[in-house]
Backbone as CSV, one residue per row, in Angstrom:
resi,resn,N_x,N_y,N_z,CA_x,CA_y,CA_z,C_x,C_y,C_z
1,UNK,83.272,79.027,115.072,82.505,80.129,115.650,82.403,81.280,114.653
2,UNK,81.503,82.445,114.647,81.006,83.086,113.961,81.420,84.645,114.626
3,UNK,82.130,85.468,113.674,82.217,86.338,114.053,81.786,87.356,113.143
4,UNK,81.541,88.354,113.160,80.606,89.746,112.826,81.464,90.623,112.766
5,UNK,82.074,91.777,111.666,82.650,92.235,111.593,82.185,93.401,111.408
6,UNK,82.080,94.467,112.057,80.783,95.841,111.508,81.949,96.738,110.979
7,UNK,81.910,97.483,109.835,83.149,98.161,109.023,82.424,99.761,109.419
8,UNK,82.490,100.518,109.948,82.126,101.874,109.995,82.612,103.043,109.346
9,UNK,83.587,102.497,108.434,84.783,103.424,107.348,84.079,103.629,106.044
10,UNK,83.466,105.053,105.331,82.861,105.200,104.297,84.090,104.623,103.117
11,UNK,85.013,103.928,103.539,85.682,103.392,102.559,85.930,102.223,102.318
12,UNK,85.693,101.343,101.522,85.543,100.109,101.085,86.592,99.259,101.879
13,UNK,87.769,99.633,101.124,88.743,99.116,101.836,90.325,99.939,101.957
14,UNK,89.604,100.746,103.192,90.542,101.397,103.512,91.730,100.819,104.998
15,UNK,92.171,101.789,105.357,92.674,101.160,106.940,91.788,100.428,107.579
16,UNK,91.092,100.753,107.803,90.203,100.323,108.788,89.601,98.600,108.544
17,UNK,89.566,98.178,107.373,89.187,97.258,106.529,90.500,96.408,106.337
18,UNK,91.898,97.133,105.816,93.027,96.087,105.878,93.407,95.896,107.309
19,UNK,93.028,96.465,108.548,93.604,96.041,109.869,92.201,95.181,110.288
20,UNK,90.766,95.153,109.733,90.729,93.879,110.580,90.954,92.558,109.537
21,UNK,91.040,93.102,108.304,91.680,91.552,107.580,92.752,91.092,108.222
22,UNK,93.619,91.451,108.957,94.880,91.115,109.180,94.568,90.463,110.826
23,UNK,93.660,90.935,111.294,93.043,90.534,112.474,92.709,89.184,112.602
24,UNK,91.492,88.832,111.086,91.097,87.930,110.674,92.241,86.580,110.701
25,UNK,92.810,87.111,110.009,94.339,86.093,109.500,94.653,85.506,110.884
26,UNK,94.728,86.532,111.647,95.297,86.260,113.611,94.761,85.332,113.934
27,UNK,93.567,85.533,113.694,92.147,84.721,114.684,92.076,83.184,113.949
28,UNK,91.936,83.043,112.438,91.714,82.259,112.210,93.414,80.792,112.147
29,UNK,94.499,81.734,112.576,95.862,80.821,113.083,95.766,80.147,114.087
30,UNK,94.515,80.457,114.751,94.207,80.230,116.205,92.856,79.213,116.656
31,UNK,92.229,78.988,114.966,90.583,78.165,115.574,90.141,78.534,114.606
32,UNK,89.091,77.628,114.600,88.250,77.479,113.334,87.076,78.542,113.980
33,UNK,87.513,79.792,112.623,86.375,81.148,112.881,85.787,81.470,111.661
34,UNK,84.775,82.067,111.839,83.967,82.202,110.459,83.765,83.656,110.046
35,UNK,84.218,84.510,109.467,83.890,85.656,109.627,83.110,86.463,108.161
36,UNK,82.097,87.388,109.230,81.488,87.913,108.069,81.556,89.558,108.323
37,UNK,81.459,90.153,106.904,81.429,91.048,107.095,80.440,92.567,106.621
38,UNK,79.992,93.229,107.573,79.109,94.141,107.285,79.276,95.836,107.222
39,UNK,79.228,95.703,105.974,79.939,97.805,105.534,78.188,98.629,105.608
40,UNK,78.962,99.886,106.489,77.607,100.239,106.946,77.652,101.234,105.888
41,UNK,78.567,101.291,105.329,78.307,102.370,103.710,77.562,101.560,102.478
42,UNK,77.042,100.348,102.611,76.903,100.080,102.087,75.415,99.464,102.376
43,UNK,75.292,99.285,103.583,73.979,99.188,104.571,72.505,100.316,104.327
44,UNK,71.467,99.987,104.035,70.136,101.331,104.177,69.848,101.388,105.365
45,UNK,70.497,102.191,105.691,70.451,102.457,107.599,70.290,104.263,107.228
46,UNK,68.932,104.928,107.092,68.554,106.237,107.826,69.466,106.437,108.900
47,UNK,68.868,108.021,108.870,69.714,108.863,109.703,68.487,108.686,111.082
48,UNK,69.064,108.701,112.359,67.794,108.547,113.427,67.255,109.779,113.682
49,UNK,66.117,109.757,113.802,65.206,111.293,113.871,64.749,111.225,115.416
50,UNK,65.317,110.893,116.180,65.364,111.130,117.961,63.556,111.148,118.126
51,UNK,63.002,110.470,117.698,62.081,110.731,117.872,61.400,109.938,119.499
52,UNK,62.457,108.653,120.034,62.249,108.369,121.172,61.496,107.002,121.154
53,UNK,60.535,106.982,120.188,59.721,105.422,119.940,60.123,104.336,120.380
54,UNK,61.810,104.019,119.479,62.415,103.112,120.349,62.738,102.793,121.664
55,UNK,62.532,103.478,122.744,63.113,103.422,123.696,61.648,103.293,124.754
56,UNK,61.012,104.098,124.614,60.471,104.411,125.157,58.770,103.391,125.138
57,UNK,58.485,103.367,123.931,57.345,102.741,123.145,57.616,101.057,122.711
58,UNK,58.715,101.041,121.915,59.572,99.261,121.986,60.551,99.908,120.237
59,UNK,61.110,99.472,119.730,62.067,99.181,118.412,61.132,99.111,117.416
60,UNK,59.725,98.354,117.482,59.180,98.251,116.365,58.725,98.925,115.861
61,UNK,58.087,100.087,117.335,57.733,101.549,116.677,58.639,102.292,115.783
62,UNK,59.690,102.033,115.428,60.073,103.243,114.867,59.859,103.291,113.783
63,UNK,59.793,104.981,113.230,59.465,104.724,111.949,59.984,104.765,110.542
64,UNK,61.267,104.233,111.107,62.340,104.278,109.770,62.157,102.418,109.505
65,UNK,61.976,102.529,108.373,61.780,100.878,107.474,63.121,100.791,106.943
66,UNK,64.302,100.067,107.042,65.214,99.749,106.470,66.166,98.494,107.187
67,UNK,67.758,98.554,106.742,67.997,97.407,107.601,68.536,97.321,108.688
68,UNK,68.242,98.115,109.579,68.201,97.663,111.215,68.079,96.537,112.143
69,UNK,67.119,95.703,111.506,66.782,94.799,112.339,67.499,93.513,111.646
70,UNK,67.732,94.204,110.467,68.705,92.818,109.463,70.320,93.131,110.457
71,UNK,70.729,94.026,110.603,71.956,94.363,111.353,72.014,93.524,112.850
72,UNK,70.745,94.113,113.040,70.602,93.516,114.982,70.313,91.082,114.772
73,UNK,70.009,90.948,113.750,70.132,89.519,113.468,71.520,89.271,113.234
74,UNK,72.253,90.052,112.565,73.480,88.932,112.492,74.057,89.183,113.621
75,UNK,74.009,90.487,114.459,74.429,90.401,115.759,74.049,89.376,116.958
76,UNK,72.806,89.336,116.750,72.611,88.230,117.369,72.789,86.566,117.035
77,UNK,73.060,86.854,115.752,73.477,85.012,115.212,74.500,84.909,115.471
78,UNK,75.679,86.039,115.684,77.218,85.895,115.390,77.746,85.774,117.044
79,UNK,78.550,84.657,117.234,79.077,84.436,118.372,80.369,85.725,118.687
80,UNK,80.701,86.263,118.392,81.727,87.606,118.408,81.356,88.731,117.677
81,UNK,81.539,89.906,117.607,81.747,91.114,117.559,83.118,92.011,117.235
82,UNK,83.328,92.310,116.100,84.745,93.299,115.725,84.352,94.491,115.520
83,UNK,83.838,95.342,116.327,83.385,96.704,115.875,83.974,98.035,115.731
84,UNK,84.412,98.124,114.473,85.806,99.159,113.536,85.091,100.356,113.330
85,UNK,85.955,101.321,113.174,85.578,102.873,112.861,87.271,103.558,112.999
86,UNK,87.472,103.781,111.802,88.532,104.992,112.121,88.076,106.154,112.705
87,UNK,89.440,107.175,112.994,88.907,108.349,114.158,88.675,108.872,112.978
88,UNK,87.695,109.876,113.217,87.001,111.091,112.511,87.085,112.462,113.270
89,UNK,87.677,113.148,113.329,88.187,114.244,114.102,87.566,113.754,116.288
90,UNK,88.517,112.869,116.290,88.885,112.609,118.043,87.678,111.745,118.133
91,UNK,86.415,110.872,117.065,85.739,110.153,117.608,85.575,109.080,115.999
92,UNK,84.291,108.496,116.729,83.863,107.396,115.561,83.612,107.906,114.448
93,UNK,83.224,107.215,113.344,82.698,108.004,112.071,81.332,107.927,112.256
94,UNK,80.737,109.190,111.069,79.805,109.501,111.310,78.390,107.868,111.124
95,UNK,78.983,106.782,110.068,78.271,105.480,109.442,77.636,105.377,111.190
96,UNK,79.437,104.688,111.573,79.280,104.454,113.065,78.682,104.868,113.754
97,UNK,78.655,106.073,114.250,77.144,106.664,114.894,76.229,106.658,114.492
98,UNK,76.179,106.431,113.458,73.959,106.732,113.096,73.733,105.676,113.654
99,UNK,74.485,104.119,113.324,74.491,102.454,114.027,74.305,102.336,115.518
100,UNK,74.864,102.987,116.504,74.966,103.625,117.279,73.552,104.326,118.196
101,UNK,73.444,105.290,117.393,72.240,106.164,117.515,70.699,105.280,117.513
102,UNK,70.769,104.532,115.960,69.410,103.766,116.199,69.771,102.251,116.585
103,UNK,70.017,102.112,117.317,70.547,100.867,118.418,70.018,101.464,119.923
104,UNK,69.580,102.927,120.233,69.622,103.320,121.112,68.812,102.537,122.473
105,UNK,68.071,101.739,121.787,67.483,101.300,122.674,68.166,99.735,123.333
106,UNK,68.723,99.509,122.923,69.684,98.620,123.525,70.633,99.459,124.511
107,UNK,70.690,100.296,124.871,71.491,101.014,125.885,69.976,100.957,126.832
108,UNK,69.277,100.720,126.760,68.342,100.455,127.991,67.952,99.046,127.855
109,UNK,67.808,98.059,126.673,67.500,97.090,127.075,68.545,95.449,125.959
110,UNK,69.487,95.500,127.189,70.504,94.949,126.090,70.682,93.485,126.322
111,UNK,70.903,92.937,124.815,70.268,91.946,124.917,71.464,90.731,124.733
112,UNK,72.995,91.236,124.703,74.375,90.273,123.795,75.127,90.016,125.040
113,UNK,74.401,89.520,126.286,74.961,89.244,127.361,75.467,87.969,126.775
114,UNK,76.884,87.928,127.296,77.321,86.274,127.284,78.308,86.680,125.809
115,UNK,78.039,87.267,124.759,78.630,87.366,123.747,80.155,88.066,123.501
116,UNK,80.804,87.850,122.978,82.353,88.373,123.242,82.187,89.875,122.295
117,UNK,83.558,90.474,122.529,83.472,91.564,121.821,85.041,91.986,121.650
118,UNK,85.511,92.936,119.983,86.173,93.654,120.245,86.285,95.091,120.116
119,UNK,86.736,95.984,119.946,86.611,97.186,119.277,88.254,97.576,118.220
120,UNK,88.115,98.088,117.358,89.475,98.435,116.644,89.220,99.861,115.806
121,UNK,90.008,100.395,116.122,90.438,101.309,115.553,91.535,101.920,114.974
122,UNK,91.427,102.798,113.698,93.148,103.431,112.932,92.760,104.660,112.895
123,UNK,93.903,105.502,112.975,93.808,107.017,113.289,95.476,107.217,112.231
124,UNK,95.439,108.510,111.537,96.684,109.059,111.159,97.169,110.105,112.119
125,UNK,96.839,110.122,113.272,97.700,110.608,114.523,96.681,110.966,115.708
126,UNK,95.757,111.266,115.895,95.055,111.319,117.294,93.754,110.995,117.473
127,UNK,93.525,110.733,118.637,91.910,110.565,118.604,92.085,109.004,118.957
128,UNK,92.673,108.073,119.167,92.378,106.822,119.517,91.684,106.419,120.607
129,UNK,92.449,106.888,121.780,91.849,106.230,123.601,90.616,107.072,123.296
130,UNK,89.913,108.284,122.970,88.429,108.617,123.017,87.541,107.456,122.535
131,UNK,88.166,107.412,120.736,87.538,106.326,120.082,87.275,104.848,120.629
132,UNK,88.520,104.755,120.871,88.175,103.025,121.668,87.319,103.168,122.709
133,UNK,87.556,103.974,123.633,86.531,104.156,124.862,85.068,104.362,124.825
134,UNK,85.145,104.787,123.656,83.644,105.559,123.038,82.992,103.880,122.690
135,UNK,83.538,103.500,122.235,83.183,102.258,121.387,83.140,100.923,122.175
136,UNK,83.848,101.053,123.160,83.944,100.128,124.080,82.542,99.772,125.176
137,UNK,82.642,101.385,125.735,81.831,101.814,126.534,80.191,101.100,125.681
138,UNK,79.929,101.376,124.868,78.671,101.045,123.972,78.230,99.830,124.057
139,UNK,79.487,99.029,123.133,79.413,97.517,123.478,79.063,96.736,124.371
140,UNK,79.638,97.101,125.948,79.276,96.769,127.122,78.290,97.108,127.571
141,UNK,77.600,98.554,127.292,76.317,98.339,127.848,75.211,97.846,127.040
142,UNK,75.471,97.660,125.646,75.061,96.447,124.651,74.683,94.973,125.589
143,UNK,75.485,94.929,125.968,75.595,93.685,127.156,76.992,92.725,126.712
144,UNK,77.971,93.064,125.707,79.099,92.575,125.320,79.912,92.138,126.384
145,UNK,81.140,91.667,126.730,82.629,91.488,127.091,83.075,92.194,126.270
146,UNK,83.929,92.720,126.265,85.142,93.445,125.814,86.276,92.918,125.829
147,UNK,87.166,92.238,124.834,88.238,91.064,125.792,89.413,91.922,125.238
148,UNK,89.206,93.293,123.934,90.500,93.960,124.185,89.765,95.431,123.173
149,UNK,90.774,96.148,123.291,90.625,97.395,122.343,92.050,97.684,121.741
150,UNK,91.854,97.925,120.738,93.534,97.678,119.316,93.474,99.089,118.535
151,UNK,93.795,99.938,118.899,94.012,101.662,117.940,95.815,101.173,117.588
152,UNK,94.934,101.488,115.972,96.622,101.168,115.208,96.740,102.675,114.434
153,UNK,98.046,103.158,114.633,98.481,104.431,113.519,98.802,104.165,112.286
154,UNK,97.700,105.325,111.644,98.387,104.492,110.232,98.061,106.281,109.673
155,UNK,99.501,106.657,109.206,99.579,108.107,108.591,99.252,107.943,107.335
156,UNK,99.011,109.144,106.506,98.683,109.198,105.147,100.058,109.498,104.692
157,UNK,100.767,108.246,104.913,101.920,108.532,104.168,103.023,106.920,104.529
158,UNK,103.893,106.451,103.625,104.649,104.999,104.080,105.005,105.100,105.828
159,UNK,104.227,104.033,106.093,104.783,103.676,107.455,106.411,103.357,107.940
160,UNK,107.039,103.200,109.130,108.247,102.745,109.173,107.830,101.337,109.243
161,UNK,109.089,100.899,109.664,109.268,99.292,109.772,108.750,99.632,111.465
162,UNK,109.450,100.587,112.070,109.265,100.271,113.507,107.665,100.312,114.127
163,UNK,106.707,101.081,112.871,105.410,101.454,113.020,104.727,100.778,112.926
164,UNK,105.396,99.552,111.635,104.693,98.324,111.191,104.543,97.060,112.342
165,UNK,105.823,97.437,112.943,106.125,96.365,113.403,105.479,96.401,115.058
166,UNK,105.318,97.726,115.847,103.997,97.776,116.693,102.678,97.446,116.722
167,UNK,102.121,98.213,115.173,100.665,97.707,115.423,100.640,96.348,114.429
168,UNK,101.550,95.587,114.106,101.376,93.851,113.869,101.351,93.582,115.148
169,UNK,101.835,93.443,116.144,102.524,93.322,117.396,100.807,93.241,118.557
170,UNK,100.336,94.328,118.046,98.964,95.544,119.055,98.599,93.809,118.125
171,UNK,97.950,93.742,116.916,96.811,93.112,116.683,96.539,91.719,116.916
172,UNK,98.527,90.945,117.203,98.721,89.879,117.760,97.925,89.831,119.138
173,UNK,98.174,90.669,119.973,97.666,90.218,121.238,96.443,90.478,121.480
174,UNK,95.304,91.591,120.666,94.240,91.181,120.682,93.724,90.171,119.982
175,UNK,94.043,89.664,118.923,93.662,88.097,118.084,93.925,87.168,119.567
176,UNK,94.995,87.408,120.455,94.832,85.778,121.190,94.038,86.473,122.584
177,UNK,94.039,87.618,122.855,92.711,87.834,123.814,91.418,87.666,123.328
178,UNK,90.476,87.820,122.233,89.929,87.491,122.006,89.511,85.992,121.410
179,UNK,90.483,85.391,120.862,90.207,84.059,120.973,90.220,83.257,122.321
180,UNK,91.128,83.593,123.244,90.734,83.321,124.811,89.668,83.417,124.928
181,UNK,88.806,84.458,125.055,87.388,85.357,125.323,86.381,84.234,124.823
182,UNK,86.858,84.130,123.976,85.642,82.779,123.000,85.451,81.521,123.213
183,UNK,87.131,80.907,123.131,87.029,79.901,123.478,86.620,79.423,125.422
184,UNK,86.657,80.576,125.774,86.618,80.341,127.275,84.672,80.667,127.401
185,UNK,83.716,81.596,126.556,83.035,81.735,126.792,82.234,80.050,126.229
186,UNK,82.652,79.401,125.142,82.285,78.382,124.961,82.751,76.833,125.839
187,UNK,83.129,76.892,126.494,84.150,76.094,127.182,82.863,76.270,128.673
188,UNK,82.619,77.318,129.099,81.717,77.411,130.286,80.591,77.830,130.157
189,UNK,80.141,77.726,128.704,78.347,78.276,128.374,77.452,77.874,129.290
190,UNK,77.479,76.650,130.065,76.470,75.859,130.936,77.030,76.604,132.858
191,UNK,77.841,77.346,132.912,78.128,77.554,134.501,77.268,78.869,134.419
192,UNK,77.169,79.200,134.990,76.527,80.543,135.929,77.819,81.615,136.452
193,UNK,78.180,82.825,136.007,79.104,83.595,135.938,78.249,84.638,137.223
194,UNK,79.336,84.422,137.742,79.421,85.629,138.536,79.121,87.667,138.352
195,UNK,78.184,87.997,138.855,78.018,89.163,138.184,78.460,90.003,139.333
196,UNK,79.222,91.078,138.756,80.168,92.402,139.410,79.312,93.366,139.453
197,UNK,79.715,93.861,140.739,78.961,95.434,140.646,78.885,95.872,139.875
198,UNK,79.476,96.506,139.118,79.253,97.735,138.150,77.928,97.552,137.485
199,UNK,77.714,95.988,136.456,76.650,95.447,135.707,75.222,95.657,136.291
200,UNK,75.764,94.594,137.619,74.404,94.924,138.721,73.820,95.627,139.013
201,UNK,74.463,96.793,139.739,74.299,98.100,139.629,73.550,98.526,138.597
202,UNK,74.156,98.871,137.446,73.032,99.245,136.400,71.960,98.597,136.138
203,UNK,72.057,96.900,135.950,70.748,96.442,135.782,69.589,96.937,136.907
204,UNK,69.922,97.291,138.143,69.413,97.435,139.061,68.957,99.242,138.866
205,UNK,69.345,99.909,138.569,69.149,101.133,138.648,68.257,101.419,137.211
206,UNK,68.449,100.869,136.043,67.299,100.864,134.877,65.688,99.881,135.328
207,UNK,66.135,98.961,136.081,64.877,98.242,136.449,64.105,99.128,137.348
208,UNK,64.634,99.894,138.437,63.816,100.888,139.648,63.763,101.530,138.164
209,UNK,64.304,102.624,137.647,64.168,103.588,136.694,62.705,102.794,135.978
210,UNK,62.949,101.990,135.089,61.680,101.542,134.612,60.200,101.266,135.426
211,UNK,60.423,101.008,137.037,59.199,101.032,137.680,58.432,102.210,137.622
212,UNK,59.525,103.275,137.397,59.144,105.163,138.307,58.315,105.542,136.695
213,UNK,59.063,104.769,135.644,58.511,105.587,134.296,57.670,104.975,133.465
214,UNK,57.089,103.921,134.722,56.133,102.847,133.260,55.455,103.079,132.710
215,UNK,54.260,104.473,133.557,53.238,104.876,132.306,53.622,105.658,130.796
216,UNK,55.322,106.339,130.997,55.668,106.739,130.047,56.512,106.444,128.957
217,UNK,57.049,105.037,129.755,58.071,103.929,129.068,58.100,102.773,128.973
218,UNK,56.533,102.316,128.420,56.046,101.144,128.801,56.921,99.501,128.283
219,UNK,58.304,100.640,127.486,58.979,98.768,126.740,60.387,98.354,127.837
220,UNK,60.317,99.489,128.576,61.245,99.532,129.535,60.905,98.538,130.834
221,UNK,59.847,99.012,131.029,58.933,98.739,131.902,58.678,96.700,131.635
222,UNK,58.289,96.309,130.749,57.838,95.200,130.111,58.996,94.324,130.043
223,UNK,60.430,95.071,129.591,61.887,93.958,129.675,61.800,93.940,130.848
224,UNK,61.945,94.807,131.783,62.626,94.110,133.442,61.828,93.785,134.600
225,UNK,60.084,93.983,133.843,59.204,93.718,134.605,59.814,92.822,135.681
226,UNK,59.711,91.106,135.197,60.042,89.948,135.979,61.048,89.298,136.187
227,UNK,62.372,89.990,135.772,63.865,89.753,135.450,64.781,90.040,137.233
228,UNK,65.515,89.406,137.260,65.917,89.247,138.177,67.263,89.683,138.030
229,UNK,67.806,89.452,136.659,69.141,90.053,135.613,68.668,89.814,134.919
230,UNK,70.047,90.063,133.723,69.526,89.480,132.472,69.955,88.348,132.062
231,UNK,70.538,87.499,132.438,70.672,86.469,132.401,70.930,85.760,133.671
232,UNK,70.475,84.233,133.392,71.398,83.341,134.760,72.688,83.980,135.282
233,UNK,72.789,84.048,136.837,74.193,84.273,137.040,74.436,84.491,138.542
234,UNK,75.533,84.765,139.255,75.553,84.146,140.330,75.991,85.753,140.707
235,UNK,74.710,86.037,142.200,75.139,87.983,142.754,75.485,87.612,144.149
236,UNK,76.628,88.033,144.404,76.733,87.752,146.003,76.054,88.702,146.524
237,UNK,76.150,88.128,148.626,75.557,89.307,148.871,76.175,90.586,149.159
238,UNK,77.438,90.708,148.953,78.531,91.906,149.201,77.656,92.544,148.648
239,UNK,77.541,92.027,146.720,77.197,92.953,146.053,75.485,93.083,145.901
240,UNK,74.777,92.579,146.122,73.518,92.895,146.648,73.129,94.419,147.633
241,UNK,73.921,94.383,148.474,74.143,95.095,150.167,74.361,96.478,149.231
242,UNK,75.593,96.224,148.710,76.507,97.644,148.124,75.464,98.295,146.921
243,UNK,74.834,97.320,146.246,73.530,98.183,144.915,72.903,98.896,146.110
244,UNK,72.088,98.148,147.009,71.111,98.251,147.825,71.468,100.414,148.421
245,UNK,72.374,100.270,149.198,72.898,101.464,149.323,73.181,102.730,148.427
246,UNK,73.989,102.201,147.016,73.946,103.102,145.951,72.452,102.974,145.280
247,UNK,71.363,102.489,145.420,70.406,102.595,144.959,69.529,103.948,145.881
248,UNK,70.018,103.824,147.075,68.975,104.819,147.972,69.995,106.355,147.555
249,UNK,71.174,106.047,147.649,71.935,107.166,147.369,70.998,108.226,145.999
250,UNK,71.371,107.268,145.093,70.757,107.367,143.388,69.334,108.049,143.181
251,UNK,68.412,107.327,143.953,67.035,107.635,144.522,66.883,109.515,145.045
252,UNK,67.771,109.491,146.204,67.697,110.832,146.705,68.588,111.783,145.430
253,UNK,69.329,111.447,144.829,69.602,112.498,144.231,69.017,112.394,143.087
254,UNK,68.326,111.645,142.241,67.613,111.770,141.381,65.866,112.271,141.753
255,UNK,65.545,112.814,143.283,64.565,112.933,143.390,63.356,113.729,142.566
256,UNK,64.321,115.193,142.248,63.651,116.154,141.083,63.042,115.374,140.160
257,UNK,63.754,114.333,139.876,63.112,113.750,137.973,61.949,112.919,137.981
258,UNK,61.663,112.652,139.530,60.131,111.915,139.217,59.740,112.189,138.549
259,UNK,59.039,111.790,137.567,57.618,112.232,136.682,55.980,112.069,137.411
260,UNK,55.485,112.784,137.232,54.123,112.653,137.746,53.300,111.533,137.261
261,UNK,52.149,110.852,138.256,51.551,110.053,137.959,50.393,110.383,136.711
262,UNK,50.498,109.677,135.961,48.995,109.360,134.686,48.191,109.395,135.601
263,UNK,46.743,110.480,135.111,45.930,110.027,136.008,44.822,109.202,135.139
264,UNK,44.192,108.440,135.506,43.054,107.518,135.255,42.264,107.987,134.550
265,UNK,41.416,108.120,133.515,40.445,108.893,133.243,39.055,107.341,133.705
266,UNK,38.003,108.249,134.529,37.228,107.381,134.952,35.860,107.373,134.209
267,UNK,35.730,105.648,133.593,34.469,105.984,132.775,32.953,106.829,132.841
């Protein structure tokens, strides 16, 4: 299996780079894994100019030419996800966010359902649970699993043995949660997974959202036109009943943000 390693550290090979080599080492004690790896310092990835195209218009509009869409291919070729960033004062680095930023449109129309994921992070003393959460949070509405999150300390200065010997410890048990994650997502590729509120819910609340904004968000509009989810999968009706309700809830309190109708211009 193929895993994707995104490096978000303007440093070659810094922490961030020797903890997922050591990751690597984990994973591959465990199954035949393939890993590649992609330094976004080293990537022509522009800064995003919010200009909205993507999201709103489709990805192709935008008008930065570089490698974006080379990034979003190996994501999509690569059966896993390791997505690293040391903390940068209490969050990701800045590489990491621009990646982030022009990806934005995958936070409305995401496409790595079914695909595993991890997140990792090193900090020389704070800022981890934001970072992982920050990073986590993304992934999943990427359409990822998440099968763990690993913040290792690593000071600018010799570690102890007892320091060493935690985050070896932290990266052991995400190497065999995520090889679980994999081997279990390959093991049942052909069943139909059960989908949880939370997912539902959102798919359900961007699809109404995309009906209310089609004349102004027509790529929004076009993914969930005829989608039922986003992938095969099995919705009970608990959770049918329970969207159904938080959808009218959602509705009334989002009433202000209608947008007004386009009007026609008539020949």
């Amino acid at each position: 299996m193929k895993i994707l390693t995104i490096i978000g550290s303007p440093r070659k090979k810094g922490n961030s780079y020797k903890a997922a080599k050591k990751l690597e080492q984990e994973m591959k004690n465990r199954g035949n894994y393939e890993f590649e790896y992609l330094f976004l310092k080293d990537a022509h990835l522009e800064i995003c100019r919010g200009c909205f195209n993507c999201i709103s218009q489709g990805s192709e509009l935008c008008p930065l030419n570089d490698d974006r869409n080379m990034i979003e291919d190996k994501m999509k070729e690569a059966d896993g996800l390791v997505m690293v960033s040391p903390v940068y004062v209490m969050n990701v680095s800045a590489l990491m966010k621009n990646l982030i930023d022009r990806l934005a449109y995958r936070c409305h129309r995401p496409v790595y359902h079914g695909k595993k994921a991890i997140v990792l992070s090193t900090t020389g003393g704070m800022g981890l649970d934001k970072t992982l959460k920050y990073m986590k949070d993304i992934a999943e509405v990427w359409g990822y699993d998440v099968a763990d999150e690993c913040g290792l300390i690593t000071p600018p200065f010799p570690s102890s043995k007892k320091l060493k010997k935690k985050n070896k410890d932290k990266l052991f048990k995400t190497a065999a949660k995520f090889d679980k994650s994999l081997k279990s997502a390959t093991t049942n590729k052909m069943e139909k997974k059960s989908v949880g509120f939370n997912r539902y819910l959102t798919f359900r609340i961007f699809k109404t959202i995309s009906e209310d904004v089609k004349d102004y968000m027509p790529a929004d509009y076009q993914f969930y036109e005829n989608k039922k989810y986003y992938h095969p999968g099995k919705i009970g009706t608990l959770t049918k009943i329970r969207t159904w309700i938080m959808l009218k809830i959602f509705s009334f309190m989002m009433r202000d943000m209608e947008p007004p109708k386009k009007e026609k211009i008539e020949s």
